[in-house]
mmCIF entry with sequence, helices, sheets and N, C-alpha, C, O atoms, coordinates in Angstrom:
data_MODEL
# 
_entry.id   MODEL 
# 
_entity.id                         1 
_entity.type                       polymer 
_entity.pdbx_number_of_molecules   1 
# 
_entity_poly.entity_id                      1 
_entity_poly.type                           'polypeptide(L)' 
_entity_poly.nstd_linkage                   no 
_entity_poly.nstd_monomer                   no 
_entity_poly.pdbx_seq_one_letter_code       
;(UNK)(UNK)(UNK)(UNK)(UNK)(UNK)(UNK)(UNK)(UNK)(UNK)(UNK)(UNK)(UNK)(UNK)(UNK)(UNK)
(UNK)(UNK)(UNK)(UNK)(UNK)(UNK)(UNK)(UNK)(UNK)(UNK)(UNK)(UNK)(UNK)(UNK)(UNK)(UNK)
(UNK)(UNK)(UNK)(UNK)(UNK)(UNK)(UNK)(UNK)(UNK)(UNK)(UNK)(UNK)(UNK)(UNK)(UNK)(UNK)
(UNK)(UNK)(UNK)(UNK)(UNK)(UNK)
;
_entity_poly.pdbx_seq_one_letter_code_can   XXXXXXXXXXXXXXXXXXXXXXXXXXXXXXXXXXXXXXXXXXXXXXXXXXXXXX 
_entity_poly.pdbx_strand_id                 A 
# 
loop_
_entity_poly_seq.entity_id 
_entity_poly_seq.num 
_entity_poly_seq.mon_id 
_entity_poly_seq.hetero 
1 1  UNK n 
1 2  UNK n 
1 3  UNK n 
1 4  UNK n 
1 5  UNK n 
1 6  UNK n 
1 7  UNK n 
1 8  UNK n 
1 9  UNK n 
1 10 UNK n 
1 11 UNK n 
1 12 UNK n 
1 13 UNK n 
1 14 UNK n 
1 15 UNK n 
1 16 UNK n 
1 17 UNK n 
1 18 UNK n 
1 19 UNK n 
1 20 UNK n 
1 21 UNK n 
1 22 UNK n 
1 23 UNK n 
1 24 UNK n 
1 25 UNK n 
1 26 UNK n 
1 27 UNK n 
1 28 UNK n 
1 29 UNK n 
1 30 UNK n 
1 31 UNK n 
1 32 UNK n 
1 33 UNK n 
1 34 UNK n 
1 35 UNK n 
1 36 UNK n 
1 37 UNK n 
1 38 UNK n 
1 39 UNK n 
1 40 UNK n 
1 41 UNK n 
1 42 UNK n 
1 43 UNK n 
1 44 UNK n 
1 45 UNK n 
1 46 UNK n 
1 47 UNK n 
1 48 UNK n 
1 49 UNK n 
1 50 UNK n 
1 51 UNK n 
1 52 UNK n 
1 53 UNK n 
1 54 UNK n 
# 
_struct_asym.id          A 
_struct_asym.entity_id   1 
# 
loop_
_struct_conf.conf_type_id 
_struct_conf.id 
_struct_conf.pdbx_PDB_helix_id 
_struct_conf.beg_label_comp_id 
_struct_conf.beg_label_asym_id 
_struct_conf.beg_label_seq_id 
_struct_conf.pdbx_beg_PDB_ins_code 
_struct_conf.end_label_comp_id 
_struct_conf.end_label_asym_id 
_struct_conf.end_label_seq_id 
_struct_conf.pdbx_end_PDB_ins_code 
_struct_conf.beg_auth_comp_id 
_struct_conf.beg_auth_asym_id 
_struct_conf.beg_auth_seq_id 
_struct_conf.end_auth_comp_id 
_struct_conf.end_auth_asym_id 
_struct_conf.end_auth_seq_id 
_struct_conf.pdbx_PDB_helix_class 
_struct_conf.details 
_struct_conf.pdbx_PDB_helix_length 
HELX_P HELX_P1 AA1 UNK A 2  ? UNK A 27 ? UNK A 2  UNK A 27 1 ? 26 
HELX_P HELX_P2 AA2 UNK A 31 ? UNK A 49 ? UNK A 31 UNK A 49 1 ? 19 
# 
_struct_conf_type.id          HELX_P 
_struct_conf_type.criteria    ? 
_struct_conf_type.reference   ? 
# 
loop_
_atom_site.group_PDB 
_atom_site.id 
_atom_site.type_symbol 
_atom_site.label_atom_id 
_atom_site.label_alt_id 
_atom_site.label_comp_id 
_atom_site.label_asym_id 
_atom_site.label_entity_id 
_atom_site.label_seq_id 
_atom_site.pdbx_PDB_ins_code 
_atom_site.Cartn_x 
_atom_site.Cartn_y 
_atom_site.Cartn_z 
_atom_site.occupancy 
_atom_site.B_iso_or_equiv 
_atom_site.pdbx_formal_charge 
_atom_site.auth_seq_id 
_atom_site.auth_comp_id 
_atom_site.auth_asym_id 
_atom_site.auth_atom_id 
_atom_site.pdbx_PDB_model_num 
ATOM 1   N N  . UNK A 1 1  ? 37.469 38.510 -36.572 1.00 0.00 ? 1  UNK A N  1 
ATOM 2   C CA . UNK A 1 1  ? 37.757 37.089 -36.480 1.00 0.00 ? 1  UNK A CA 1 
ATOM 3   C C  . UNK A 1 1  ? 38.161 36.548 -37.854 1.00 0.00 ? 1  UNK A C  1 
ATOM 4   O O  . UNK A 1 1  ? 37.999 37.203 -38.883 1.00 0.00 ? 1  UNK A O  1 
ATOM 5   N N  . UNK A 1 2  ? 38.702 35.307 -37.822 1.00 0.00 ? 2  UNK A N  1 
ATOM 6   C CA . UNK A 1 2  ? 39.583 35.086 -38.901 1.00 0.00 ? 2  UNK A CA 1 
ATOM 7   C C  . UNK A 1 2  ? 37.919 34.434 -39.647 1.00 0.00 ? 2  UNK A C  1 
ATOM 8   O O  . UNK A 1 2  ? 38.082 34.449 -40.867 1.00 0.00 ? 2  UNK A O  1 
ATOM 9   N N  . UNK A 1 3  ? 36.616 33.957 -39.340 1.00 0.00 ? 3  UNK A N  1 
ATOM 10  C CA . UNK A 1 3  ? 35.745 33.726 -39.909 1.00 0.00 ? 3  UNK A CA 1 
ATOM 11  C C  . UNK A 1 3  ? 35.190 34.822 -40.791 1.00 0.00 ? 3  UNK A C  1 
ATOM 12  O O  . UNK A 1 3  ? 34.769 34.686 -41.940 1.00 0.00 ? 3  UNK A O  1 
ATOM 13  N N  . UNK A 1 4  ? 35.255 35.937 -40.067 1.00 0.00 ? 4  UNK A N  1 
ATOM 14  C CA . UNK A 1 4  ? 34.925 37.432 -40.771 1.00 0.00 ? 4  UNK A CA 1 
ATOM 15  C C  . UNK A 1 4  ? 35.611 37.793 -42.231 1.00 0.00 ? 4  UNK A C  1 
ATOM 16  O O  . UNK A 1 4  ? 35.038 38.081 -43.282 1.00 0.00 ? 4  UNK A O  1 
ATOM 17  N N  . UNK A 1 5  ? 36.798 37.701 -42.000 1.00 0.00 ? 5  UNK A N  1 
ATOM 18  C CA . UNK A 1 5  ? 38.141 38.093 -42.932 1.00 0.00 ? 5  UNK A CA 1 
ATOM 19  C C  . UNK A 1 5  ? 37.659 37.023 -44.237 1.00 0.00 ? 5  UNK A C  1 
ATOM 20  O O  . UNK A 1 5  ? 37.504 37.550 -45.339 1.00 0.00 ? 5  UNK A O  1 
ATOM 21  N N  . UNK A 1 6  ? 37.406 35.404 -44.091 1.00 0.00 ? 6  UNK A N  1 
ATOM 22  C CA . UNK A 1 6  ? 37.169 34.482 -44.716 1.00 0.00 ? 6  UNK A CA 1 
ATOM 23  C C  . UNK A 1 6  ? 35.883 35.076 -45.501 1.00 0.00 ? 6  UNK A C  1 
ATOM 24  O O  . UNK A 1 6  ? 36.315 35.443 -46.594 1.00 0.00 ? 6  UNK A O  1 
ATOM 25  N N  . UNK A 1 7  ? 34.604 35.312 -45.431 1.00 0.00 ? 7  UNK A N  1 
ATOM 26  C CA . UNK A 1 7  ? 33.359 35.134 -45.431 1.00 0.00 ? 7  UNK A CA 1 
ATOM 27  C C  . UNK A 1 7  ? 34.049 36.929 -46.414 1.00 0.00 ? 7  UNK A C  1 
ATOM 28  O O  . UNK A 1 7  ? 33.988 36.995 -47.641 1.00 0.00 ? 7  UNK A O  1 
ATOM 29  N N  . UNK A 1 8  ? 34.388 37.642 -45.901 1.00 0.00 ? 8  UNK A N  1 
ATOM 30  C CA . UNK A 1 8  ? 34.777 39.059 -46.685 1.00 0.00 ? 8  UNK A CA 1 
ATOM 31  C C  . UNK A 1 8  ? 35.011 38.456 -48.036 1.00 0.00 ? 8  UNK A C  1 
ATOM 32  O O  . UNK A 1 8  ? 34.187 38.670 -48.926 1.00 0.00 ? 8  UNK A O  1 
ATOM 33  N N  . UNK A 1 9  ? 35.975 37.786 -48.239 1.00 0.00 ? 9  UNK A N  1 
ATOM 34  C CA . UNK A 1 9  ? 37.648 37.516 -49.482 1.00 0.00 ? 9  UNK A CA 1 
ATOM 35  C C  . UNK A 1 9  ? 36.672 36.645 -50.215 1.00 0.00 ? 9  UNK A C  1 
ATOM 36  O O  . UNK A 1 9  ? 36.737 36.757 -51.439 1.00 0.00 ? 9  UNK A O  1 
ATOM 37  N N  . UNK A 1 10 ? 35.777 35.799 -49.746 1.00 0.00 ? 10 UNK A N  1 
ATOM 38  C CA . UNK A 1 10 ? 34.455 34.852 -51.075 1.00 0.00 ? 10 UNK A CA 1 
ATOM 39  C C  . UNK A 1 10 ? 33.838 35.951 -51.610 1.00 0.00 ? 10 UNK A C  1 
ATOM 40  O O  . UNK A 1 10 ? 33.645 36.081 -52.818 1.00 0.00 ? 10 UNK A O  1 
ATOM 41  N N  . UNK A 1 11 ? 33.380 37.094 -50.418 1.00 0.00 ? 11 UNK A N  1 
ATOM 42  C CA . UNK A 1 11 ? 32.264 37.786 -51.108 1.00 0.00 ? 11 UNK A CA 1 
ATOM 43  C C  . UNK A 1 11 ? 32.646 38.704 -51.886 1.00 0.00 ? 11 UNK A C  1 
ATOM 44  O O  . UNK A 1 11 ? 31.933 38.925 -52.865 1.00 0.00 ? 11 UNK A O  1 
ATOM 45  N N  . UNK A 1 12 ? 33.788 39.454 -51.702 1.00 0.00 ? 12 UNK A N  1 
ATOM 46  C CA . UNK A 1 12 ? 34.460 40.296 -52.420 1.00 0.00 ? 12 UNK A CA 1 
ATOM 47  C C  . UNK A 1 12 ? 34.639 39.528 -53.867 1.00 0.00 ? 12 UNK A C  1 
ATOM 48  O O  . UNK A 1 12 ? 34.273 40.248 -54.797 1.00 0.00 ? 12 UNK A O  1 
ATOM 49  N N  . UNK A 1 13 ? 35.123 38.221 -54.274 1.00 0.00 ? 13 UNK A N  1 
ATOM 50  C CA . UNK A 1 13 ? 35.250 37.825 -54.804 1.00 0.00 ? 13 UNK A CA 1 
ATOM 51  C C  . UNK A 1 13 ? 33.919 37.549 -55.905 1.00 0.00 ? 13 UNK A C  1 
ATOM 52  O O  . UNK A 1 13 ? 33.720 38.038 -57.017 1.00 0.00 ? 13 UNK A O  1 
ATOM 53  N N  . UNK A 1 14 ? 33.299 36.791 -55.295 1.00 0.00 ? 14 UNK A N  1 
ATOM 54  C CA . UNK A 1 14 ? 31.258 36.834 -55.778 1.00 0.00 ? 14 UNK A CA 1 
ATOM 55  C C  . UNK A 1 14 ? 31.474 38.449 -56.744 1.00 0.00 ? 14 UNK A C  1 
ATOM 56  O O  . UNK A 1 14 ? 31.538 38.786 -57.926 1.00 0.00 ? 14 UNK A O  1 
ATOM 57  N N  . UNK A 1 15 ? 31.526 39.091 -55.402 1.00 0.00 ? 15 UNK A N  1 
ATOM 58  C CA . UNK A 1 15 ? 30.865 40.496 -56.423 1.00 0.00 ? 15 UNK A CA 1 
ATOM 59  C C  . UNK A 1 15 ? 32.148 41.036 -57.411 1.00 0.00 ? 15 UNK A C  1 
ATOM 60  O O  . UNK A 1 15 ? 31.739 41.680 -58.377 1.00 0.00 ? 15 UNK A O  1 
ATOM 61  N N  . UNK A 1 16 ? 33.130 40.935 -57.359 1.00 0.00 ? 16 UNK A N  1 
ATOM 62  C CA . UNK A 1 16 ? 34.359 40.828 -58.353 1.00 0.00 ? 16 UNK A CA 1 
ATOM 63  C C  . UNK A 1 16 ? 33.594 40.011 -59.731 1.00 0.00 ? 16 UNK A C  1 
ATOM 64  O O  . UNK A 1 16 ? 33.221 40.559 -60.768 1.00 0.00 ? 16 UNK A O  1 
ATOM 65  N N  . UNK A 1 17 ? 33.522 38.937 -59.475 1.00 0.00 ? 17 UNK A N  1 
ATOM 66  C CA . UNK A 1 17 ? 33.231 38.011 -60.444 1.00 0.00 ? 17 UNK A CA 1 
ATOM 67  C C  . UNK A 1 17 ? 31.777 38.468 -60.996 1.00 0.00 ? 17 UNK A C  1 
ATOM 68  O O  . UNK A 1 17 ? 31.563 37.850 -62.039 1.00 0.00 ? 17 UNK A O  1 
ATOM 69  N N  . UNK A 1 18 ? 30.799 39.253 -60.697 1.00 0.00 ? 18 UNK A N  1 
ATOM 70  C CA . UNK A 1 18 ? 29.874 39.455 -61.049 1.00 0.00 ? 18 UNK A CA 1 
ATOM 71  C C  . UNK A 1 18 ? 29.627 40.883 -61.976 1.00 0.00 ? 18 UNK A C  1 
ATOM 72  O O  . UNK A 1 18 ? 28.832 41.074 -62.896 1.00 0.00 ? 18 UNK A O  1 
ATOM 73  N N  . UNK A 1 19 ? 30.661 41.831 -61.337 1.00 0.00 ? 19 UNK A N  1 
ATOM 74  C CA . UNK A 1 19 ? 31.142 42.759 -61.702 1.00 0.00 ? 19 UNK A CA 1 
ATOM 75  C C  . UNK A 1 19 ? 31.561 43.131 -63.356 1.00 0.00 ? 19 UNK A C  1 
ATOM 76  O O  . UNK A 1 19 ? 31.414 44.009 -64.205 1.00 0.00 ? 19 UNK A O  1 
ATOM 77  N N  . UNK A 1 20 ? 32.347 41.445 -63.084 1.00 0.00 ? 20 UNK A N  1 
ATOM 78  C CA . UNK A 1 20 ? 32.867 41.561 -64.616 1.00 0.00 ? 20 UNK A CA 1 
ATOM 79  C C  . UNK A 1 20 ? 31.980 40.800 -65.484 1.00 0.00 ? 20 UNK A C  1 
ATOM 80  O O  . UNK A 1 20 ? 32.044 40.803 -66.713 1.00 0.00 ? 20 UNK A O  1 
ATOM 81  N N  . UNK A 1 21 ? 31.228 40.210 -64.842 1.00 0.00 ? 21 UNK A N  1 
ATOM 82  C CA . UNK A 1 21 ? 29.892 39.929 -65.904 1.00 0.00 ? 21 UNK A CA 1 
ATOM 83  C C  . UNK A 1 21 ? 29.342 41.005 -66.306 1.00 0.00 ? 21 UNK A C  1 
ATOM 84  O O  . UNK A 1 21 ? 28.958 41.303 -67.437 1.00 0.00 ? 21 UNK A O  1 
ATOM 85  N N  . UNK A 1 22 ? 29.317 41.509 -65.473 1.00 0.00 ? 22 UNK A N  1 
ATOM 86  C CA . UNK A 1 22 ? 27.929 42.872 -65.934 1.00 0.00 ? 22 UNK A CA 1 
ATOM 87  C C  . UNK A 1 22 ? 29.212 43.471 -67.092 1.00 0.00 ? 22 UNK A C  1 
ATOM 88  O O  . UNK A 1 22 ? 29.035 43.606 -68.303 1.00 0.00 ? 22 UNK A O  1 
ATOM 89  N N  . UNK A 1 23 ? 30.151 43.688 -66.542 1.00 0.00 ? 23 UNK A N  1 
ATOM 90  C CA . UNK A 1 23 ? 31.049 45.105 -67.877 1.00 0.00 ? 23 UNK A CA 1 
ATOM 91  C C  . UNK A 1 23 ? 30.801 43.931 -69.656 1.00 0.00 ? 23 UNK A C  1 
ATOM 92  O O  . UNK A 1 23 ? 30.567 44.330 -70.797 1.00 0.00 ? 23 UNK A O  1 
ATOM 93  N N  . UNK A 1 24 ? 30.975 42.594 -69.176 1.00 0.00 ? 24 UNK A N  1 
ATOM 94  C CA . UNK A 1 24 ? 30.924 41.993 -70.269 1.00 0.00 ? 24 UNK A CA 1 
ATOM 95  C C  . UNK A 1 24 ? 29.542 42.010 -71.134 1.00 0.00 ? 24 UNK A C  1 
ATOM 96  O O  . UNK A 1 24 ? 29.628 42.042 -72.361 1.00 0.00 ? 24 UNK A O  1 
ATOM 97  N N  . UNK A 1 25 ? 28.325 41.989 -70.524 1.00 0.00 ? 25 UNK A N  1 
ATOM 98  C CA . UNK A 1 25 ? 27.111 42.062 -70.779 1.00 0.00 ? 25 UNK A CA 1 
ATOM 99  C C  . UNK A 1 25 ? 26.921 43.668 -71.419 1.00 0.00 ? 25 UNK A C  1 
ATOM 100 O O  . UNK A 1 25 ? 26.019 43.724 -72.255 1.00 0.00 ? 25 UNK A O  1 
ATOM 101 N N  . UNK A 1 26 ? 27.470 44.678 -71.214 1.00 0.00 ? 26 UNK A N  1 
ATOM 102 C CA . UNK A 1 26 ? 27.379 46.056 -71.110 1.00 0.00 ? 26 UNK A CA 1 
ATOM 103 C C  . UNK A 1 26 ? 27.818 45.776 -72.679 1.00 0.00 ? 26 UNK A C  1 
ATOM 104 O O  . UNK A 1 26 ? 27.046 45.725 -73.635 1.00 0.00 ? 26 UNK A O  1 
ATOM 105 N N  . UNK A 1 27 ? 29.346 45.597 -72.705 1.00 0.00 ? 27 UNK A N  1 
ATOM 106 C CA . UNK A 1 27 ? 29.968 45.682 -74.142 1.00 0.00 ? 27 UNK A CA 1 
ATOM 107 C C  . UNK A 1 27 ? 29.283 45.049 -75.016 1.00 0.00 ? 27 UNK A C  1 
ATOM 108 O O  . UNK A 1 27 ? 29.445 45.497 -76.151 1.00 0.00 ? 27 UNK A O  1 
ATOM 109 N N  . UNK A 1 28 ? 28.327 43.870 -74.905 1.00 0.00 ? 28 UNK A N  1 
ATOM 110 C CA . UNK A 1 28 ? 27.789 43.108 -75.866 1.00 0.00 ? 28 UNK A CA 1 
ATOM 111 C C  . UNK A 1 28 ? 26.280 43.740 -75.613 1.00 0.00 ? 28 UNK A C  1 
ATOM 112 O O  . UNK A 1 28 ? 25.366 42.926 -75.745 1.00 0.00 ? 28 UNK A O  1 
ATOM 113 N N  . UNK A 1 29 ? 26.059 44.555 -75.403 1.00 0.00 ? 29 UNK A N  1 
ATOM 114 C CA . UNK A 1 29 ? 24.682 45.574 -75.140 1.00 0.00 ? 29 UNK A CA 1 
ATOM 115 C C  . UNK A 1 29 ? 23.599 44.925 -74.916 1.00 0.00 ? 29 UNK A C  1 
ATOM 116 O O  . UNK A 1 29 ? 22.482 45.178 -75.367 1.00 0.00 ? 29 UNK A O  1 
ATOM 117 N N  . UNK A 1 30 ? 24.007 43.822 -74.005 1.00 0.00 ? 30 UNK A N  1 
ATOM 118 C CA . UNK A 1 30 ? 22.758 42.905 -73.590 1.00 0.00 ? 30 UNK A CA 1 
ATOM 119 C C  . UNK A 1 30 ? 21.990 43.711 -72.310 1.00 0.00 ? 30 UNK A C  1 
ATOM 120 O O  . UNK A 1 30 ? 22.601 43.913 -71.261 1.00 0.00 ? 30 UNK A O  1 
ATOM 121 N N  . UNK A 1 31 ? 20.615 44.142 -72.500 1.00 0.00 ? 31 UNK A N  1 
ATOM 122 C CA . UNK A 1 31 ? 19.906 45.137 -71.738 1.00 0.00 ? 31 UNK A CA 1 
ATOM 123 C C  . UNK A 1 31 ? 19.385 43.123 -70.771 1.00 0.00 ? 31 UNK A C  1 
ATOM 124 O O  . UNK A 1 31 ? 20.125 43.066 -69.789 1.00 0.00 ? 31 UNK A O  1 
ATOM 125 N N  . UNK A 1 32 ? 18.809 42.265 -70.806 1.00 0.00 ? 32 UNK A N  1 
ATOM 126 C CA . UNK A 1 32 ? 18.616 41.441 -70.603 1.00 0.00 ? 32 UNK A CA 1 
ATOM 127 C C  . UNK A 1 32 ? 19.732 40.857 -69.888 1.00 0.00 ? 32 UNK A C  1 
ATOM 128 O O  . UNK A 1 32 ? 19.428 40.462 -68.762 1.00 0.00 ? 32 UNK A O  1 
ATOM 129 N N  . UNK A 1 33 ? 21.195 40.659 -70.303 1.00 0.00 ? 33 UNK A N  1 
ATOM 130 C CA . UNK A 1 33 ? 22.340 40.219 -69.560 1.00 0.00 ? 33 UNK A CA 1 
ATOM 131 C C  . UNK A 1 33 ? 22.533 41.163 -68.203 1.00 0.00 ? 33 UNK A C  1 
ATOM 132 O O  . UNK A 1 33 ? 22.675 40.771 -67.045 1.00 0.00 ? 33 UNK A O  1 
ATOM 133 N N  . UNK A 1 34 ? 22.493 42.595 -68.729 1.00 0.00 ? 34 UNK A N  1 
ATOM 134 C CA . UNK A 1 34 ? 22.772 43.480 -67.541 1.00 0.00 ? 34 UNK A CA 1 
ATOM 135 C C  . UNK A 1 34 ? 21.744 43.955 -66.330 1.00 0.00 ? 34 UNK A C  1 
ATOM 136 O O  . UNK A 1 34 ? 21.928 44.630 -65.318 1.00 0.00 ? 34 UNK A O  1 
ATOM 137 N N  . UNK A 1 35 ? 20.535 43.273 -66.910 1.00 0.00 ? 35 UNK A N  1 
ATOM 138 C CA . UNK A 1 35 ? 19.582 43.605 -65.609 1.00 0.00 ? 35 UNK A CA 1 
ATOM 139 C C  . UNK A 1 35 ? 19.674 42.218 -64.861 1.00 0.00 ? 35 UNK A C  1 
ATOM 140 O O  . UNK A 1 35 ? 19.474 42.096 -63.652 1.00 0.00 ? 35 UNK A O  1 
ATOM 141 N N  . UNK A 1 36 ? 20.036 41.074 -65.811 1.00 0.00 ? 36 UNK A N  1 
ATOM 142 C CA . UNK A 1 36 ? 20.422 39.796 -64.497 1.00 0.00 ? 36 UNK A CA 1 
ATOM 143 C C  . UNK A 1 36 ? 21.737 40.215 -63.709 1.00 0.00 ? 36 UNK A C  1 
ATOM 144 O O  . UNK A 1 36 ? 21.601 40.653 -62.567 1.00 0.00 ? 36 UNK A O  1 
ATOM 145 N N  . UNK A 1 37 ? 22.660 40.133 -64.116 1.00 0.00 ? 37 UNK A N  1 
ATOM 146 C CA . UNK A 1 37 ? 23.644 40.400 -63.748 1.00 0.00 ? 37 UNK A CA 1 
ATOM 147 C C  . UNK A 1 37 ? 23.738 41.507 -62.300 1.00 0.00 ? 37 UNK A C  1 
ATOM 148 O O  . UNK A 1 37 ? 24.410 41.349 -61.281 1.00 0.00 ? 37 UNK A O  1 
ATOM 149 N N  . UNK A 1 38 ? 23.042 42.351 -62.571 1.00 0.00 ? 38 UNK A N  1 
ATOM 150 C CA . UNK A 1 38 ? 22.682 43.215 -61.487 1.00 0.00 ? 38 UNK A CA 1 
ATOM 151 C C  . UNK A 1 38 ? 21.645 42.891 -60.495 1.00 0.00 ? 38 UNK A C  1 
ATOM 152 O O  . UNK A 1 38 ? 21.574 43.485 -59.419 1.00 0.00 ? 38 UNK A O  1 
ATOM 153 N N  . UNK A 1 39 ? 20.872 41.991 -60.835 1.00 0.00 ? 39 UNK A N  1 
ATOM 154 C CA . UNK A 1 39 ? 20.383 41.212 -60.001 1.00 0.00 ? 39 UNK A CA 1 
ATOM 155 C C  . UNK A 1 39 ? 21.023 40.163 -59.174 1.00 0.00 ? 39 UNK A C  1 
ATOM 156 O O  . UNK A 1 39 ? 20.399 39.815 -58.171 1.00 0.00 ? 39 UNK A O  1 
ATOM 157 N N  . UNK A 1 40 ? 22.003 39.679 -59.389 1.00 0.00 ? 40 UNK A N  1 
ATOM 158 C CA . UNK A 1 40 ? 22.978 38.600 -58.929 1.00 0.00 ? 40 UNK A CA 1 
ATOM 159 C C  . UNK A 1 40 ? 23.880 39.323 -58.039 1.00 0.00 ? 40 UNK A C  1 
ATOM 160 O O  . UNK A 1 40 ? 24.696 38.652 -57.407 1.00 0.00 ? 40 UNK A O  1 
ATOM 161 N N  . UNK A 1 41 ? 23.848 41.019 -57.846 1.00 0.00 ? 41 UNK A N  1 
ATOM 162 C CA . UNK A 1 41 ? 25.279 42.065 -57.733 1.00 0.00 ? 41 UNK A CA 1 
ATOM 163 C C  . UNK A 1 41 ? 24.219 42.409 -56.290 1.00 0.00 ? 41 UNK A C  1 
ATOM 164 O O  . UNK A 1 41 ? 24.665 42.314 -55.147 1.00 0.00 ? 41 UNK A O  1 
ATOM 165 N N  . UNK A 1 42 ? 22.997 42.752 -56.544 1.00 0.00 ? 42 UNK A N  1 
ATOM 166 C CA . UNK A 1 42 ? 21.906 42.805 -55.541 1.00 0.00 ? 42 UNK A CA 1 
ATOM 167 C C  . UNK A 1 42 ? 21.858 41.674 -54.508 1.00 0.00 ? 42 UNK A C  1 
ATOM 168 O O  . UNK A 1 42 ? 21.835 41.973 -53.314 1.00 0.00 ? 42 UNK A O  1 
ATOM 169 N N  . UNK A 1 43 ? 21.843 40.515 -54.860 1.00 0.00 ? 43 UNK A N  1 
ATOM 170 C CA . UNK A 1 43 ? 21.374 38.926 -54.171 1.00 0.00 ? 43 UNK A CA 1 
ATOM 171 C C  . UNK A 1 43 ? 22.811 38.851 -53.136 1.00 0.00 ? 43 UNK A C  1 
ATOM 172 O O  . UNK A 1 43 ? 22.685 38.663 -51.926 1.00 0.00 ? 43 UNK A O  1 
ATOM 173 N N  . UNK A 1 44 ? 23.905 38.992 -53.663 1.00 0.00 ? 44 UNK A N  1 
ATOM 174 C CA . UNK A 1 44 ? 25.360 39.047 -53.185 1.00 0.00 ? 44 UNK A CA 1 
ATOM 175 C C  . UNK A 1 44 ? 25.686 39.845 -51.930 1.00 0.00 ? 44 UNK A C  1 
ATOM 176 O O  . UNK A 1 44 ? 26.150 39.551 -50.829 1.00 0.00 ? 44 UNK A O  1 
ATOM 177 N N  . UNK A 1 45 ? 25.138 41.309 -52.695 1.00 0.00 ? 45 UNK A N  1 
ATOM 178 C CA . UNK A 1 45 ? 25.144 42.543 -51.568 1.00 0.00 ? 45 UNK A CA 1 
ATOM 179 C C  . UNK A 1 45 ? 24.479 41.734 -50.363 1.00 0.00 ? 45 UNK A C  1 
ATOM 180 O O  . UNK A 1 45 ? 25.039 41.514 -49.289 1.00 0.00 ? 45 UNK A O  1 
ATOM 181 N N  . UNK A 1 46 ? 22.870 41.226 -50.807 1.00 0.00 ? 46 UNK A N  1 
ATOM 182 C CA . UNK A 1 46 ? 22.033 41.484 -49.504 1.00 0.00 ? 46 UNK A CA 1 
ATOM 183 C C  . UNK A 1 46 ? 22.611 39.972 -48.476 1.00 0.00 ? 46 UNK A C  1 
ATOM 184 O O  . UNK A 1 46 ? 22.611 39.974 -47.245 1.00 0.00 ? 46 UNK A O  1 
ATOM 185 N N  . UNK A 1 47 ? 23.023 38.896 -49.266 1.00 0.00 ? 47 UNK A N  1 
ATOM 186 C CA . UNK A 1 47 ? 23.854 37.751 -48.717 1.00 0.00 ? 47 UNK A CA 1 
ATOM 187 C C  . UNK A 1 47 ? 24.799 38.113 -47.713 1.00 0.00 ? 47 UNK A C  1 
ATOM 188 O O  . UNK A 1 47 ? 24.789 37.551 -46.617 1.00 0.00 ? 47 UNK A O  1 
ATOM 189 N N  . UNK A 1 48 ? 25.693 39.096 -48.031 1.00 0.00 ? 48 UNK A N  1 
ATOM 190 C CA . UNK A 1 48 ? 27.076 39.335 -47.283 1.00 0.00 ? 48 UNK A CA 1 
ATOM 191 C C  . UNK A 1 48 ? 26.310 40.301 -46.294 1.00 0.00 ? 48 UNK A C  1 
ATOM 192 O O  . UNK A 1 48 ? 26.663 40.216 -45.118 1.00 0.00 ? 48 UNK A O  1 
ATOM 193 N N  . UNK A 1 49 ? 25.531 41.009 -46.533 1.00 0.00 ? 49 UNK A N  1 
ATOM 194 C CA . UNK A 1 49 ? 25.205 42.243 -45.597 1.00 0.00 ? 49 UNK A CA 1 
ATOM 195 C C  . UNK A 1 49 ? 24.377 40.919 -44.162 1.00 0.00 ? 49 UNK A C  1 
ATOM 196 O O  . UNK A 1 49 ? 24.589 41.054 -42.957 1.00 0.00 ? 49 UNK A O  1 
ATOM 197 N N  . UNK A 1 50 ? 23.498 39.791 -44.769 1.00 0.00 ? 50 UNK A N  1 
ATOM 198 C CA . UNK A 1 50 ? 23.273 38.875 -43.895 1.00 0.00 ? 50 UNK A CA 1 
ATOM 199 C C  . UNK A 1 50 ? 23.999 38.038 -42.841 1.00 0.00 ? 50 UNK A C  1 
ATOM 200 O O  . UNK A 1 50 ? 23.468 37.505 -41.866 1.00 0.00 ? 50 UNK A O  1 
ATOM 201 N N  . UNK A 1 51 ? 25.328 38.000 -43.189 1.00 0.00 ? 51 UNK A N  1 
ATOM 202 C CA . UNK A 1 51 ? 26.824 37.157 -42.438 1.00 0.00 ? 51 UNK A CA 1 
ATOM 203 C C  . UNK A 1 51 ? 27.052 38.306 -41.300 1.00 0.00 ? 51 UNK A C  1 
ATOM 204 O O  . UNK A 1 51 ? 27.735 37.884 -40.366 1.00 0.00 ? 51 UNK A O  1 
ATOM 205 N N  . UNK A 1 52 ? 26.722 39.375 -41.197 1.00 0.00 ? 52 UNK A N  1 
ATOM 206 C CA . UNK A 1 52 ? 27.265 40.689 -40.615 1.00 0.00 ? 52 UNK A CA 1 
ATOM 207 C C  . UNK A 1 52 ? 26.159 41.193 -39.843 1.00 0.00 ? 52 UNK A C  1 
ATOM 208 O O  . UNK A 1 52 ? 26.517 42.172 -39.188 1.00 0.00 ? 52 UNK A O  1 
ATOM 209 N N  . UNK A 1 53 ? 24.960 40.893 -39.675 1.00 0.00 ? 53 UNK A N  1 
ATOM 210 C CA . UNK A 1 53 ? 23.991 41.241 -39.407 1.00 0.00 ? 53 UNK A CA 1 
ATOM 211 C C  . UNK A 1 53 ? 23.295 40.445 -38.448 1.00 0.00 ? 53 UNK A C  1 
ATOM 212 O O  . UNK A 1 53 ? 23.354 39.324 -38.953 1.00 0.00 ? 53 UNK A O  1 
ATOM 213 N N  . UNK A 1 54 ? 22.630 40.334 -37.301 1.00 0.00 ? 54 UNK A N  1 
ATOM 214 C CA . UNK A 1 54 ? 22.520 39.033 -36.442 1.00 0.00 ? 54 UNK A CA 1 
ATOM 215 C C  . UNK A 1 54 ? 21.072 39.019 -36.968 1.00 0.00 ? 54 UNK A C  1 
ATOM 216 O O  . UNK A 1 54 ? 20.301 38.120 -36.631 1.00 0.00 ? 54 UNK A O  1 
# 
């Protein structure tokens, strides 16, 4: 459904955008930046896996 496709292209996006937090946090060797960041990559996953899931 075109709601499906929609709810995909944010979340893909979310975890895109989070993605490149973490590589940015990595280069600036923030051990503190990259365990949030991966926490936010976690929260995202389990969000979208919720839209898909009854």
């Amino acid at each position: 459904s075109l709601y499906a496709i929609a709810c995909r292209s944010v979340g893909a996006q979310r975890v895109k955008n989070t993605c490149i937090q973490f590589h940015e946090c990595c280069q600036e060797k923030s051990k503190v930046g990259c365990l949030k960041t991966l926490d936010y990559l976690r929260n995202d996953f389990y969000d979208l896996c919720s839209m898909f899931i009854p």
